[in-house]
DRENDO-1510 file (C-alpha; in Angstrom, 1 decimal, always signed):
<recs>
REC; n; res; u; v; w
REC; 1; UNK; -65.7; +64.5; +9.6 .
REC; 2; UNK; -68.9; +62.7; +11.4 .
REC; 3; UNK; -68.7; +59.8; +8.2 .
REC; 4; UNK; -65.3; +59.8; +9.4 .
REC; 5; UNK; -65.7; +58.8; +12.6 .
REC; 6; UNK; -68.3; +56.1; +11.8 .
REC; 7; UNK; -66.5; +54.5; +9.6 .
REC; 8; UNK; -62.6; +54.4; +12.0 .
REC; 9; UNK; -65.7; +52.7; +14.6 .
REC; 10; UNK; -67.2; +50.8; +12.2 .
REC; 11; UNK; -63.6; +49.5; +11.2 .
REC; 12; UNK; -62.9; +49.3; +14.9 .
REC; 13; UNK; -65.7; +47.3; +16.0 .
REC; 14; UNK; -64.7; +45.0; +13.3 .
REC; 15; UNK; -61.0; +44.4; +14.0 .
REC; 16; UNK; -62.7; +43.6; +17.8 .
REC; 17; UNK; -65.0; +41.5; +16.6 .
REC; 18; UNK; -62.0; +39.4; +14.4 .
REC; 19; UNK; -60.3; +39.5; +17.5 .
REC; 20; UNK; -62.9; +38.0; +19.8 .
REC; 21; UNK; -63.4; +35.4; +17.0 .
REC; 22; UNK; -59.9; +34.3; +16.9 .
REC; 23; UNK; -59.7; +34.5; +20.8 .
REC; 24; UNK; -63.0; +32.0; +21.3 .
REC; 25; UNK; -62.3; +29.9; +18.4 .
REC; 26; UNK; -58.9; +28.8; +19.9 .
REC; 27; UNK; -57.4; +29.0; +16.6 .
REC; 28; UNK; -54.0; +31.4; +17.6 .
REC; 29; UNK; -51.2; +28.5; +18.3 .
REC; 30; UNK; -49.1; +28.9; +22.0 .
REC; 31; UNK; -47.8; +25.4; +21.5 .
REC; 32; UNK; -44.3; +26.2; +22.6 .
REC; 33; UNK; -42.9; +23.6; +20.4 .
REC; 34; UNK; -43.3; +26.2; +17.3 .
REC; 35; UNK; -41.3; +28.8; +19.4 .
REC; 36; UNK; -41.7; +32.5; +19.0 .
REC; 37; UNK; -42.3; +34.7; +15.9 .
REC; 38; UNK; -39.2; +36.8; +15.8 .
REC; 39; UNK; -41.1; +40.0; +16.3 .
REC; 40; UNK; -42.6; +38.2; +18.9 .
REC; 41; UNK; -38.9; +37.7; +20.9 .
REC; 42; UNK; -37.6; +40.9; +20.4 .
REC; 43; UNK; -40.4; +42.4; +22.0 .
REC; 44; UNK; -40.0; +40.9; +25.0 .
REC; 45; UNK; -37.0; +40.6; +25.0 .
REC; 46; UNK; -36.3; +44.1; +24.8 .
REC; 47; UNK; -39.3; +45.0; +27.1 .
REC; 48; UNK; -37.6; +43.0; +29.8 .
REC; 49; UNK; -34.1; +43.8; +29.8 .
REC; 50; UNK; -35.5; +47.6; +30.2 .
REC; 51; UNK; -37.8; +46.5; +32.8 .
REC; 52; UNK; -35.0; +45.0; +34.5 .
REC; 53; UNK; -32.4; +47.9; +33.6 .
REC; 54; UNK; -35.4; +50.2; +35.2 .
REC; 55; UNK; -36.3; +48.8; +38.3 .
REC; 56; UNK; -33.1; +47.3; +39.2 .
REC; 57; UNK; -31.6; +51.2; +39.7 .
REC; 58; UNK; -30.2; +51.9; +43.5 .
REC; 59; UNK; -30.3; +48.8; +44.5 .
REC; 60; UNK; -26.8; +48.5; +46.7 .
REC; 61; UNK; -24.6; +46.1; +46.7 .
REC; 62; UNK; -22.8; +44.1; +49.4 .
REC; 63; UNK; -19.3; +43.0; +48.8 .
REC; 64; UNK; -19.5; +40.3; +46.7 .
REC; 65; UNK; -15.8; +38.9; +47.1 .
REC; 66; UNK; -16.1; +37.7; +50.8 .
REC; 67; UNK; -14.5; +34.4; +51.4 .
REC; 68; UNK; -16.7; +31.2; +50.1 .
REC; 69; UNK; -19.4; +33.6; +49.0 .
REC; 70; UNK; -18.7; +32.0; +45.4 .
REC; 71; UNK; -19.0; +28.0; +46.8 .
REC; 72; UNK; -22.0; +29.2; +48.5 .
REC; 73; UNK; -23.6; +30.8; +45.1 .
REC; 74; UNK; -22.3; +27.6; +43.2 .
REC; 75; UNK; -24.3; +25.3; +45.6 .
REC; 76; UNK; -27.7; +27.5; +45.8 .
REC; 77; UNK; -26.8; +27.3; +41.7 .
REC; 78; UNK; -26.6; +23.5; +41.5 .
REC; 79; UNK; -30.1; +23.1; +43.8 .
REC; 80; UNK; -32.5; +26.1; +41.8 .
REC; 81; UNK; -31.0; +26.7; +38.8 .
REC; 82; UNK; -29.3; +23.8; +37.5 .
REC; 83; UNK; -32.4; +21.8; +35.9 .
REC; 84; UNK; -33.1; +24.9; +33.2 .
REC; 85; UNK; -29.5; +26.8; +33.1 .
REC; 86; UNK; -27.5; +23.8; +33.1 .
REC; 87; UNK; -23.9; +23.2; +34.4 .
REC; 88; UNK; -21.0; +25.4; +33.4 .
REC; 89; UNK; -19.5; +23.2; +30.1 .
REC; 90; UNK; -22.3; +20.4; +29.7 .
REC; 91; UNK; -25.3; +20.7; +27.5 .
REC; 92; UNK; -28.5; +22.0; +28.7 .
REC; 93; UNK; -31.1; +20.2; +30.2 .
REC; 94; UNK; -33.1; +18.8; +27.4 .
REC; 95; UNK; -36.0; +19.4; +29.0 .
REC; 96; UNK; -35.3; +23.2; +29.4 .
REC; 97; UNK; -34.5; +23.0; +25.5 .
REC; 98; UNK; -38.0; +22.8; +24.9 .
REC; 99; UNK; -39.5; +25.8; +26.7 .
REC; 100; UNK; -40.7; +28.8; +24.7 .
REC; 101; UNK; -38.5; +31.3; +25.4 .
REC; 102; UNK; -35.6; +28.2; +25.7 .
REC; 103; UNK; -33.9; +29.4; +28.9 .
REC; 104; UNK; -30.4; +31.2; +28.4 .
REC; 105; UNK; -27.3; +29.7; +28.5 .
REC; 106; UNK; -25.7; +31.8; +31.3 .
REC; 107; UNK; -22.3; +31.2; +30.8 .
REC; 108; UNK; -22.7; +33.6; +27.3 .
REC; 109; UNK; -25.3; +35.9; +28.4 .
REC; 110; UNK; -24.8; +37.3; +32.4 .
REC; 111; UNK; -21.6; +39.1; +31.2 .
REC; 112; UNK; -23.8; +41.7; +30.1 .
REC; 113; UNK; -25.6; +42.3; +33.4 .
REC; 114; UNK; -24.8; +44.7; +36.2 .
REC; 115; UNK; -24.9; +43.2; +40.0 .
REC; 116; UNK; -28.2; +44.8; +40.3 .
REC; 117; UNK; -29.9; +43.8; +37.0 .
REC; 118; UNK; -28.6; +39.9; +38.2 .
REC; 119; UNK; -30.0; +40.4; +41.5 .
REC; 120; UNK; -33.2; +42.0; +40.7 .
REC; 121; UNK; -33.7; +39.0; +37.8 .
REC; 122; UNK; -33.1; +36.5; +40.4 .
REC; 123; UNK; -35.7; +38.0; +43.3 .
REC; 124; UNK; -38.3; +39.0; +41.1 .
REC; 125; UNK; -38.2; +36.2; +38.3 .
REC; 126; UNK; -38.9; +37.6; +34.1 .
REC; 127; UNK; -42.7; +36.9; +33.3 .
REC; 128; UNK; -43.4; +35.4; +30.1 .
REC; 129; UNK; -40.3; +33.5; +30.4 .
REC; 130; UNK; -40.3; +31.0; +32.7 .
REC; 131; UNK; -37.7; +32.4; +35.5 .
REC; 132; UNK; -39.5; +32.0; +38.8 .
REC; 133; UNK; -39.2; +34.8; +41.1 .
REC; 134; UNK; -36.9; +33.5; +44.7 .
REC; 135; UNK; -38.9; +31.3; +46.7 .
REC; 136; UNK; -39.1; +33.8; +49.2 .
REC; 137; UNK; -38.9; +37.9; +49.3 .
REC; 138; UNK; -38.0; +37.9; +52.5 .
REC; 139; UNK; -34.3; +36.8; +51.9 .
REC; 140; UNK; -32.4; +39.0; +50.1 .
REC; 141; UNK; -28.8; +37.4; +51.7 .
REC; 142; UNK; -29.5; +34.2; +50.3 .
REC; 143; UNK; -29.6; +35.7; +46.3 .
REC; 144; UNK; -26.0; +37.7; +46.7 .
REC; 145; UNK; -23.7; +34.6; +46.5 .
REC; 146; UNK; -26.0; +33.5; +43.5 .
REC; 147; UNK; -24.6; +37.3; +42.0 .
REC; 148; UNK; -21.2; +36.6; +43.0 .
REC; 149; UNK; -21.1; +32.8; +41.2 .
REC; 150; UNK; -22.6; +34.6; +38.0 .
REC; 151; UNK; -20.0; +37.0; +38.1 .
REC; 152; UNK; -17.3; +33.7; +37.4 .
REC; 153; UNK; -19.7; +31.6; +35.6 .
REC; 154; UNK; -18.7; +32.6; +31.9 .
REC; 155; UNK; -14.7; +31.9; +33.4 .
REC; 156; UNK; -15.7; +28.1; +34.5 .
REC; 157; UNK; -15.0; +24.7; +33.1 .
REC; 158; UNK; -17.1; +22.0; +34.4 .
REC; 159; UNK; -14.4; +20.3; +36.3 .
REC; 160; UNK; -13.8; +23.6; +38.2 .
REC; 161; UNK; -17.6; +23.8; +39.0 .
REC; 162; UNK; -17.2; +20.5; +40.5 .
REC; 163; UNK; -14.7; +21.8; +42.8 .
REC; 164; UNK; -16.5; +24.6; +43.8 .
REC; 165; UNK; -19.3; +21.5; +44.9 .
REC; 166; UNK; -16.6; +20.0; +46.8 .
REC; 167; UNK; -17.0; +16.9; +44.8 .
REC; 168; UNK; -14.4; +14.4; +43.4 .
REC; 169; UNK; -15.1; +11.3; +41.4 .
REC; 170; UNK; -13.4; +9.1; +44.2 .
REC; 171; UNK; -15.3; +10.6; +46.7 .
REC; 172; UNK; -18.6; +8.3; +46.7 .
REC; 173; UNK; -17.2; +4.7; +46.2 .
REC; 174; UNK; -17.1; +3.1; +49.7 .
REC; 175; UNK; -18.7; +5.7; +51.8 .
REC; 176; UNK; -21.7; +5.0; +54.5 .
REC; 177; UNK; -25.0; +5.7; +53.0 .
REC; 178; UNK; -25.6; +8.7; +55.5 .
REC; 179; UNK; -22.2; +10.1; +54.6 .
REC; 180; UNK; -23.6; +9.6; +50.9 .
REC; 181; UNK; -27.0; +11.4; +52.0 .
REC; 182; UNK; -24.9; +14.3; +53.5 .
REC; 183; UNK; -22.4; +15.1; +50.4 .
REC; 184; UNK; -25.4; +15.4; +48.1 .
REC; 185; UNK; -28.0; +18.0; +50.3 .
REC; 186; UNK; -25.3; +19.6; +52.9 .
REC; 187; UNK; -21.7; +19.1; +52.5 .
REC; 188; UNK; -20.9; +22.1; +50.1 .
REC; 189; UNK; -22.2; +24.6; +52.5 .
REC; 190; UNK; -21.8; +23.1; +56.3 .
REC; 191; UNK; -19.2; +20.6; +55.4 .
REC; 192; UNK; -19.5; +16.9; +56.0 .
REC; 193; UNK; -19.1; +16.7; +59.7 .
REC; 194; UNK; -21.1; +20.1; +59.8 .
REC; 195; UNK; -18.3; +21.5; +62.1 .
REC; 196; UNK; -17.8; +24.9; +59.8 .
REC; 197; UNK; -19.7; +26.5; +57.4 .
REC; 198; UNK; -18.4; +27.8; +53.6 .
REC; 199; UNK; -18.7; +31.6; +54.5 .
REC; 200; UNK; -20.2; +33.4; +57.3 .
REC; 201; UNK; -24.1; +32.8; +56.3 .
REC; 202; UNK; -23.4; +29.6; +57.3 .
REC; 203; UNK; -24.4; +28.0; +61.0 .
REC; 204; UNK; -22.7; +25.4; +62.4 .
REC; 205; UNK; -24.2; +22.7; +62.8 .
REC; 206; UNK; -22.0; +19.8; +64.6 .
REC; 207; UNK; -23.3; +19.2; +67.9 .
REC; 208; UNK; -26.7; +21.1; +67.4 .
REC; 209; UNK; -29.6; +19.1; +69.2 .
REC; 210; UNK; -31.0; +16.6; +67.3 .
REC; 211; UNK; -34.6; +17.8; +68.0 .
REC; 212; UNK; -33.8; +21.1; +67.2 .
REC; 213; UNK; -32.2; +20.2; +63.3 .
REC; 214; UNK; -35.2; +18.1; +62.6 .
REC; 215; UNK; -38.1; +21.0; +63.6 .
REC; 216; UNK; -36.0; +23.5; +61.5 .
REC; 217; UNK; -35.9; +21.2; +58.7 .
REC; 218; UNK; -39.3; +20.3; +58.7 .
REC; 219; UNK; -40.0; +23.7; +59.1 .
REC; 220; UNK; -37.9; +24.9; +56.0 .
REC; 221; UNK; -39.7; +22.2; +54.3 .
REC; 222; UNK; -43.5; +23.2; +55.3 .
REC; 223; UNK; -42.5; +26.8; +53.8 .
REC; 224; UNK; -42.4; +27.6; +58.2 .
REC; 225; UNK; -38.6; +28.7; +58.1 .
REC; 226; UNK; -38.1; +30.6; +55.4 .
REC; 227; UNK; -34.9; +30.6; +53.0 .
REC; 228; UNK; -35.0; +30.7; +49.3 .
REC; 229; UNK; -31.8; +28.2; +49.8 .
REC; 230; UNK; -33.0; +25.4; +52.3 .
REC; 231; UNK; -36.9; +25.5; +51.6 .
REC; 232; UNK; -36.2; +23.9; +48.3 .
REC; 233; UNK; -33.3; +21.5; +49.5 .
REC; 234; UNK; -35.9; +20.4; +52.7 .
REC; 235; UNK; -38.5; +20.1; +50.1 .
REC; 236; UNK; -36.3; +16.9; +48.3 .
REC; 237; UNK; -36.2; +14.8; +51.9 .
REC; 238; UNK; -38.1; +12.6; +53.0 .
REC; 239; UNK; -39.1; +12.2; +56.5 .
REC; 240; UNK; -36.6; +9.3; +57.2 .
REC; 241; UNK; -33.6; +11.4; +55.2 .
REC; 242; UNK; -34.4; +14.5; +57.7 .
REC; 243; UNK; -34.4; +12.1; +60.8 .
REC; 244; UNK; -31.2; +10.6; +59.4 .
REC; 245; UNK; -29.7; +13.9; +58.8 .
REC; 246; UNK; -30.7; +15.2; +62.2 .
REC; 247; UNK; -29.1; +12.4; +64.0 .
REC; 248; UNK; -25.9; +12.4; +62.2 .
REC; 249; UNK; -25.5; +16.0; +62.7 .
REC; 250; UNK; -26.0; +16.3; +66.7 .
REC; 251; UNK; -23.6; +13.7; +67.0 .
REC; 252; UNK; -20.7; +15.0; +65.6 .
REC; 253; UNK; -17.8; +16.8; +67.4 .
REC; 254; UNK; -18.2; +20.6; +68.1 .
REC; 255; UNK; -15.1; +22.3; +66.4 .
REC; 256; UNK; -13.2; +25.2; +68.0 .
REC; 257; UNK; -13.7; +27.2; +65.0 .
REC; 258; UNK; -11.6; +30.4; +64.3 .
REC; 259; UNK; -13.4; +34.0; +65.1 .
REC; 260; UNK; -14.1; +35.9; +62.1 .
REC; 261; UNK; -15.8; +38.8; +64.1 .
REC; 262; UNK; -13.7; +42.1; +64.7 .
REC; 263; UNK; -14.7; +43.0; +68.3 .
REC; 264; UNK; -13.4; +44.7; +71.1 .
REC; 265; UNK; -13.1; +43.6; +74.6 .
REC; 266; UNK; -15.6; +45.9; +75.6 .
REC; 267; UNK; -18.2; +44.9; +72.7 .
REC; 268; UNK; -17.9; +41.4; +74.0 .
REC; 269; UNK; -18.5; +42.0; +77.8 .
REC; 270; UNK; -21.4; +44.1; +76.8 .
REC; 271; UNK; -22.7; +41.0; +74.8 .
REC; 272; UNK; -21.7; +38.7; +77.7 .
REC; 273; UNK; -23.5; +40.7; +80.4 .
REC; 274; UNK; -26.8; +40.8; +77.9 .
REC; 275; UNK; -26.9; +37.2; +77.0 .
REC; 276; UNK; -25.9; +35.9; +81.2 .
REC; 277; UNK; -28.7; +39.0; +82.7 .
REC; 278; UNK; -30.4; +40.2; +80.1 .
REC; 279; UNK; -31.8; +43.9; +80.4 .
REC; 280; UNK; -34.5; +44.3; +82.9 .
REC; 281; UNK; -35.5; +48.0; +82.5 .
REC; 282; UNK; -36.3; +46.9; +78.5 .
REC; 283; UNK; -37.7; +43.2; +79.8 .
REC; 284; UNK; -35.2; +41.7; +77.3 .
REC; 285; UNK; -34.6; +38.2; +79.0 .
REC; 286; UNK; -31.2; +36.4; +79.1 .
REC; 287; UNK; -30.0; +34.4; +76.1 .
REC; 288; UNK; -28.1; +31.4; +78.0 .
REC; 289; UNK; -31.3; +30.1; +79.8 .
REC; 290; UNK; -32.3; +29.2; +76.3 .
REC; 291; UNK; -29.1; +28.9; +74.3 .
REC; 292; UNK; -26.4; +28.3; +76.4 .
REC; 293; UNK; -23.6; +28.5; +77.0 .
REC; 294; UNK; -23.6; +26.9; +80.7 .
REC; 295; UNK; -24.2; +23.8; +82.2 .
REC; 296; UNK; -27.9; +24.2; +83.4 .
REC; 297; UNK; -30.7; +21.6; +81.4 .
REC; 298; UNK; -31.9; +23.4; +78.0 .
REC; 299; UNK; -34.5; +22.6; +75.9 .
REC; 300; UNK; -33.8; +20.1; +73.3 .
REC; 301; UNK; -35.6; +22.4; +71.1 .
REC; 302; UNK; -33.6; +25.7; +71.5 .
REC; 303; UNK; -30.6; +25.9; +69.3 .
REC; 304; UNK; -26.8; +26.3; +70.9 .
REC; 305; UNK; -25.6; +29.7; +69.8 .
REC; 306; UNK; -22.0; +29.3; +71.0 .
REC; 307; UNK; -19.4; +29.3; +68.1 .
REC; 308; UNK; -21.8; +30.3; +65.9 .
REC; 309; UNK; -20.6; +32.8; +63.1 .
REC; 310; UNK; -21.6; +36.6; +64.5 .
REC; 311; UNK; -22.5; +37.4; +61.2 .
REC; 312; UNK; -25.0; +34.6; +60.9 .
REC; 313; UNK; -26.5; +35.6; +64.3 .
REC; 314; UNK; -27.0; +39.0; +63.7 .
REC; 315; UNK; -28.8; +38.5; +60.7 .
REC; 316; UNK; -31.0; +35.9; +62.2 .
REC; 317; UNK; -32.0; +38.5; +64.9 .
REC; 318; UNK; -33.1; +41.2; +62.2 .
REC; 319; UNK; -35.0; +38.3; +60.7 .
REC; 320; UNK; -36.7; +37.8; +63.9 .
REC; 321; UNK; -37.0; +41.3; +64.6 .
REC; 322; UNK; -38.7; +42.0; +60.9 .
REC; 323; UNK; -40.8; +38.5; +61.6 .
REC; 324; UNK; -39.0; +37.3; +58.4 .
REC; 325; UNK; -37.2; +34.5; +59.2 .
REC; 326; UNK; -39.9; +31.6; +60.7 .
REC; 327; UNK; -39.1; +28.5; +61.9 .
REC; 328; UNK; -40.7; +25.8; +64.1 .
REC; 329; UNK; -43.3; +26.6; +67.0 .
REC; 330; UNK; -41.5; +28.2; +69.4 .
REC; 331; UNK; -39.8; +30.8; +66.5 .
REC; 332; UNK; -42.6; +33.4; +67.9 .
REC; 333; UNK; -41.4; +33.6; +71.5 .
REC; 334; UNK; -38.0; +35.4; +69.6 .
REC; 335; UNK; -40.2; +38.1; +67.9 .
REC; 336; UNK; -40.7; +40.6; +70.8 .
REC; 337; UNK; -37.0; +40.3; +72.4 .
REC; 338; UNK; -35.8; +40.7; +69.1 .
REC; 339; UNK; -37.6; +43.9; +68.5 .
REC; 340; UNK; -36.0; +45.1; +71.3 .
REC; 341; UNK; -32.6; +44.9; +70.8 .
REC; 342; UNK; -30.8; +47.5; +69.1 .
REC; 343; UNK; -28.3; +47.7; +66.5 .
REC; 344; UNK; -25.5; +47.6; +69.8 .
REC; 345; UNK; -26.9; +44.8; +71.6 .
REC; 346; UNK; -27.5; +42.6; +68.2 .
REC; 347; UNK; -23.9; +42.9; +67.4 .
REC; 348; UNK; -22.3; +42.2; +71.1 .
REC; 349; UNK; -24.6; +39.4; +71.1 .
REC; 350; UNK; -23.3; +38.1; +67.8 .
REC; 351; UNK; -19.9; +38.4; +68.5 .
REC; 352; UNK; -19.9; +37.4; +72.2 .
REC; 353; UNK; -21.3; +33.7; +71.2 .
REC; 354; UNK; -19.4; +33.7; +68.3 .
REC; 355; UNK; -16.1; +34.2; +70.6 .
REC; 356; UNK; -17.8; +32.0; +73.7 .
REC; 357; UNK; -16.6; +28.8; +72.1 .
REC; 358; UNK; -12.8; +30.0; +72.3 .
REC; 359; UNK; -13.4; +31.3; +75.7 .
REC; 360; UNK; -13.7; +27.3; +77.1 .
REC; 361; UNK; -17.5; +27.8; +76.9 .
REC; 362; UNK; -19.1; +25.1; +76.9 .
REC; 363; UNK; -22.8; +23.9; +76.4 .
</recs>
């Protein structure tokens, strides 16, 4: 039994040693232009659609059907996924045709994933296979409308995917170079005047102040403001597109856009009497110093809130609240009144300046 034992070490110490060997020497390939054994892709393969099956249990899911949420999920699509996935009915990337594992073509493969397993894939990326986990984990709104467009990717044609973009091939021939600038980064998901947004995650952003849209897209692009949608869209301009962008923006016409908020007359006086007072036993301060709506001088650096989507403004108060959302300099001054709103005041808030611009509110 003892000779037994030396000789499974003695085999053992030599099997190491082999290993070491071939480790130092550099001899073991990982060119990725030989691909992988077989053996080698079923592993992991198989080892991370379990992973994913796993630790993708529980996780709930929002209704996915909501109005635009697919145009929204094609757009965040065609910005961080496009360059290895491809385009629903063209070719893939031949650049993405070279990685070892060669990234799937989604149009044959997401069929076989559950909401979760595509949401959990898309947050958390697949080691050892070149998916990237969401720029940021702070963000899980921004990955559902990516779930919902996987859910009709297998169904599209390419000219249908180009719908979903809002473009058209006549679209681009005589149009002003800003117009241009605005179809390719923004247009899909604030429109091109930037008077209404392709589902309720959207702001508005017609008539915002021009100071205020270039600090929050510098800030996306610094990594300041986080979004797993605009950080990598800000990242692509330049300092002269953002100033552009800004400019154009804050001058166009503020739309009377319809409510999408079920509230009732008593939800909205409690938001009104919040945002005009404010709440002096819990020091919560009032709203329309900062954002409007009134005719007092603001700070060109505090967004307008009034019209904005309540579903949109809630969430950006649980960001703040959570200190998840970022921003420009003055983002910190929202952390402590947000933390001190409850679930009540957030929504009245939301709804009463999403209903303030049909009320002949004005900023």
């Amino acid at each position: 039994m003892k000779r037994r034992l030396i000789e499974l070490g003695i085999l053992a110490a030599i099997l190491g040693l082999i290993g070491l060997i071939v480790l130092v020497s550099g001899v073991f390939p990982v060119n990725a232009s030989s691909g992988h054994w077989a053996v080698t892709r079923w592993i992991l393969d198989y080892a991370s659609d379990r992973s994913v099956a796993f630790y993708s249990r529980g996780i709930e899911v929002p209704p996915l059907d909501e109005p635009g949420m697919i145009p929204l999920g094609a757009a965040t699509y065609e910005s961080n996924c496009v360059f290895c996935h491809g385009q629903p009915g063209e070719d893939q990337p031949p650049v993405a045709k070279g990685m070892t594992p060669t990234p799937p073509i989604l149009s044959s493969s997401v069929g076989e994933m559950s909401s979760q397993e595509l949401f959990y894939t898309l947050k958390h990326g697949i080691k050892f296979a070149g998916m990237p986990a969401w720029p940021t984990q702070k963000r899980d709104d921004d990955i559902w409308p990516v779930v919902a467009f996987l859910h009709e990717l297998p169904s599209l044609d390419n000219a249908t995917y180009q719908e979903l973009l809002g473009r058209t091939a006549e679209e681009d021939s005589d149009s002003p170079k800003i117009v241009s600038l605005v179809r390719k980064h923004c247009a899909v998901c604030h429109a091109v005047d930037g008077s209404k947004g392709v589902e309720r995650r959207v702001p508005i952003l017609a008539g915002q102040s021009e100071t205020y849209l270039r600090n929050a897209l510098i800030a996306y692009r610094a990594g300041k403001r986080i979004s797993g949608v605009m950080m990598p869209i800000a990242h692509r301009l330049t300092d002269s597109e953002i100033d552009q962008l800004a400019a154009y923006f804050a001058g166009q016409e503020v739309a009377k856009n319809a409510t999408t908020a079920e509230v009732s007359e008593r939800e909205f006086q409690l938001g009104k009497e919040l945002a005009e007072n404010g709440d002096a036993a819990d020091k919560i301060p009032s709203c329309v110093d900062c954002h409007g709506p009134g005719g007092m001088a603001r700070d060109a650096e505090y967004p307008t809130l009034a019209g904005q989507p309540a579903w949109y403004l809630r969430e950006q108060l649980k960001l703040f609240s959570k200190q998840h959302r970022g921003g420009s300099n003055n983002a910190s001054l929202m952390h402590p009144i947000a933390n001190k709103l409850s679930d009540k005041q957030i929504r009245s808030l939301a709804v009463f300046y999403e209903r303030s611009n049909h009320e002949g509110a004005s900023d």
